[in-house]
C-alpha positions, 0 to 999 in steps of 0.5 A, spaced: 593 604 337 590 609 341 585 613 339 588 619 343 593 619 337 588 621 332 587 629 330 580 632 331 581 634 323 582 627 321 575 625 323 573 631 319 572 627 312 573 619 309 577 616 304 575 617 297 569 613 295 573 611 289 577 606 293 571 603 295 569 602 287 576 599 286 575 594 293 568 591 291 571 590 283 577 587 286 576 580 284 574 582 277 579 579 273 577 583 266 572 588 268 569 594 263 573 599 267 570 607 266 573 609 271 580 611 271 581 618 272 588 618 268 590 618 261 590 612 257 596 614 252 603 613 255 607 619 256 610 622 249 617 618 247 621 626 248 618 626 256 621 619 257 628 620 253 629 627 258 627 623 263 631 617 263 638 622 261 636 626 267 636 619 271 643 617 268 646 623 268 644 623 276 639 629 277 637 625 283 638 631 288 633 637 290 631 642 286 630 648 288 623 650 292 620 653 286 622 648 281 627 647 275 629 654 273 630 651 264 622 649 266 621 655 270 623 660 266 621 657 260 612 657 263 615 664 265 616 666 258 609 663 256 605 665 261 607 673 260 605 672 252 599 670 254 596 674 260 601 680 260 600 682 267 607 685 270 605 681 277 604 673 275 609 668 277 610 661 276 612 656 279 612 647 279 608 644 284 608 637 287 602 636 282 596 640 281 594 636 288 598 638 291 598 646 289 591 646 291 593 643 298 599 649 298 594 654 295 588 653 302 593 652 306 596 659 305 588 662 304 584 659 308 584 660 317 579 656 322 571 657 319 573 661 312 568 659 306 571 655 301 566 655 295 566 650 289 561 648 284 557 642 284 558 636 282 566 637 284 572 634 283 573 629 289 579 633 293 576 639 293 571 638 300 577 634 304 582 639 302 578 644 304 576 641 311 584 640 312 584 646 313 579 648 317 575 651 312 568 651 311 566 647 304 560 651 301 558 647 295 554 651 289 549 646 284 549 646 277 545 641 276 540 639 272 545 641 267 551 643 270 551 651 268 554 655 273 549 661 275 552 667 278 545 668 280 546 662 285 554 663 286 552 670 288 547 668 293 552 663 297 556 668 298 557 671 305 562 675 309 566 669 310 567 667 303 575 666 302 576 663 296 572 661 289 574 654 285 573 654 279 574 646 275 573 648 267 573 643 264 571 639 270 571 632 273 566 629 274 562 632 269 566 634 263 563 641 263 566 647 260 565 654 262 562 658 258 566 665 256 560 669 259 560 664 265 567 665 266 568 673 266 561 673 271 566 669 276 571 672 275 568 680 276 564 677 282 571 674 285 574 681 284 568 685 286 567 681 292 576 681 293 575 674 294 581 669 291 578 666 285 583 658 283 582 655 276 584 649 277 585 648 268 588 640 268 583 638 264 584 645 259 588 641 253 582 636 253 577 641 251 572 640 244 570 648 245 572 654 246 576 655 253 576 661 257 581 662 263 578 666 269 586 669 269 584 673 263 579 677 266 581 678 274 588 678 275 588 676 281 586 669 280 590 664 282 591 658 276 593 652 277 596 646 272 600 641 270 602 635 267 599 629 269 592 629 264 596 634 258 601 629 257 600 623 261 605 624 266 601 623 273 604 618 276 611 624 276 608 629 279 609 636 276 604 640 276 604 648 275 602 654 279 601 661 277 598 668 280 600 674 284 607 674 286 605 676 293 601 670 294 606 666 291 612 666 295 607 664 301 605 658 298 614 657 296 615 657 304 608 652 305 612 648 299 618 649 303 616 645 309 612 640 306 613 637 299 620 641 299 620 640 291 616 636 286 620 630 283 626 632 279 627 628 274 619 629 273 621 635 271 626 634 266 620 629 263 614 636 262 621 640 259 621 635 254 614 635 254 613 643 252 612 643 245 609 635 244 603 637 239 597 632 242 592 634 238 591 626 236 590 625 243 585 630 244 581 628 236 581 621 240 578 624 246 572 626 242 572 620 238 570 616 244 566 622 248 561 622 241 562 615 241 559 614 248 554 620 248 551 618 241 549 610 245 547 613 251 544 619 250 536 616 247 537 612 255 540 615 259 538 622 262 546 625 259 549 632 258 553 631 252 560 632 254 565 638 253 571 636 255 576 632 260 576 625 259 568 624 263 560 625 261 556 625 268 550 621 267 543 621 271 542 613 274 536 611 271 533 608 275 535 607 283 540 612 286 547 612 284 550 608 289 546 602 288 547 603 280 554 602 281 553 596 285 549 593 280 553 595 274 559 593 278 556 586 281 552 583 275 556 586 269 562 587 272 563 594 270 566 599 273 563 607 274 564 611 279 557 613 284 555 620 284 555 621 291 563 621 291 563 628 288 556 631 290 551 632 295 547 628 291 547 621 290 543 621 283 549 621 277 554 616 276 561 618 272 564 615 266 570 616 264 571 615 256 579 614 257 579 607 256 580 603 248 573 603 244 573 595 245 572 597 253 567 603 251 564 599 246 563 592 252 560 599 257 556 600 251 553 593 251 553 593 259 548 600 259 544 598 254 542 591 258 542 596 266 537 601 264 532 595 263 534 592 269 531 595 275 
């Protein structure tokens, strides 16, 4: 192939560190698997039923650009309960992904600054470089707090656009109430287009504030994939100003076109399914992990999403992971997939408690082993 076909931007950023956990993995036959980034529970019995109704009654065509008006209409109603603002539309994406994709692609012009929290949610810096914006990273480390001090003093004129990912993957953070509201004043006062990326919302142990409470410009995202383990179905929703959102409806026009259309049927169904047994497991697990770890390991008790970030405690992440990976067959994701930094590694708790309990084992014996 040559190399004349392959775009300037295409150099702009790699493949997902994660793909390179899962190919050193590969020849593990039953390895202590922490790192799936999806739920562990099958989608609800009601989602599956409406999905294969959808399939056998031959909704196999298009919906329209904006999603399935039941679905549609339904969120609508919903979302003017909650949030009362006359000018907030909502429509279906292909996955929360995907909206995030659409959202830069309709804000973000050559050299524009994109600012996210650090640690960060895997696509947000390549994304951002696929639109020719400039990644700015904010730290939160050593406790992953977001400081409006610190995000204030990386803005320039050049800022576009402010992520906000609570609860967030890697670090299982959950803004605070305060935090949120100082973002969200700064993102107005500054009239910089602020995106809460909310997947995670469902899987909260404390309160959850949306930053769309406070500026009503803001720009939310959510979806299926997490709350009701449909990731695989792609249905994610996106809600914020009218204006902003018919621009992304004319992107998703000529890319996705539409998000899956029996997918759609499946996250109707799904609406009113109660999972609060799934999210009493979450936390069950979460305590569980926290509780072992936490005397050893350098550990922010986790908050929300299915994940804790802890700090390697000896070495650098990456060749944590690979020992834990080599000798305990234990699979972690290296910090430096999500951070500037390479000194935290990922856990995620969305596995059974044997696995957790075998992982429990696995770390006990890897901090001694320096």
């Amino acid at each position: 192939m040559s190399s004349r076909w392959i775009s300037k931007r295409a150099g702009t950023f790699e493949a997902s560190g994660i793909r390179k956990v899962f190919d050193l993995a590969a020849a593990i036959p039953n390895p202590i698997n922490l790192s799936i980034g999806q739920p562990d529970f099958d989608a609800p019995e009601e989602a599956r039923r409406a999905m294969i109704e959808a399939i056998n009654t031959k909704k196999s065509g298009y919906t329209p650009t904006q999603g399935l008006a039941a679905l549609r209409d339904e969120l609508q109603k919903r979302i003017d309960v909650k949030y009362q603002h006359a000018d907030r539309k909502v429509f279906i994406a292909s996955g929360t992904s995907g909206a995030l994709a659409l959202a830069l692609l309709v804000a973000v012009d050559p050299g524009d600054e994109v600012i996210f929290f650090d640690p960060y949610f895997v696509m947000y810096d390549a994304l951002v470089r696929m639109t020719g914006g400039v990644p700015v990273p904010v730290s939160t480390y050593p406790n992953f707090h977001y400081d409006i001090n610190v995000l204030e003093a990386a803005m320039t004129p050049k800022t576009k656009v402010i992520i906000l990912n609570s609860p967030a993957n890697p670090t299982g953070k959950v803004a605070s109430r305060d935090e949120v509201k100082a973002i969200a004043g700064l993102a107005a006062k500054h009239n910089i287009l602020l995106i809460s990326d909310e997947i995670y919302r469902t899987f909260c142990f404390k309160e959850f504030t949306s930053p769309a409470e406070f500026n009503p410009q803001t720009l939310v995202m959510d979806g299926f994939s997490k709350s009701h383990g449909l990731p695989g179905w792609r249905v994610g929703i996106v809600h914020g100003q009218a204006e902003f959102i018919e621009q992304m409806l004319k992107f998703q026009q000529y890319t996705f076109v539409c998000a899956p259309h029996v997918g759609q049927y499946g996250a109707l169904a799904s609406l009113d399914v109660e999972m609060k047994e799934q999210i009493e497991s979450y936390r069950k697990r979460a305590m569980m992990l926290y509780n072992a770890l936490k005397d050893d390991y350098d550990v922010v008790p986790p908050e929300g999403a299915f994940y804790m970030f802890p700090k390697a405690p000896w070495g650098t992440a990456t060749e944590f992971v690979e020992k834990a990976i080599k000798k305990y067959e234990m699979l972690i994701i290296p910090g430096g997939v999500f951070s500037t930094r390479d000194t935290h590694f990922r856990i995620s708790y969305s596995a059974t408690e044997a696995t957790i309990e075998r992982g429990i084992e696995a770390f006990k014996k890897l901090v001694k082993d320096r």
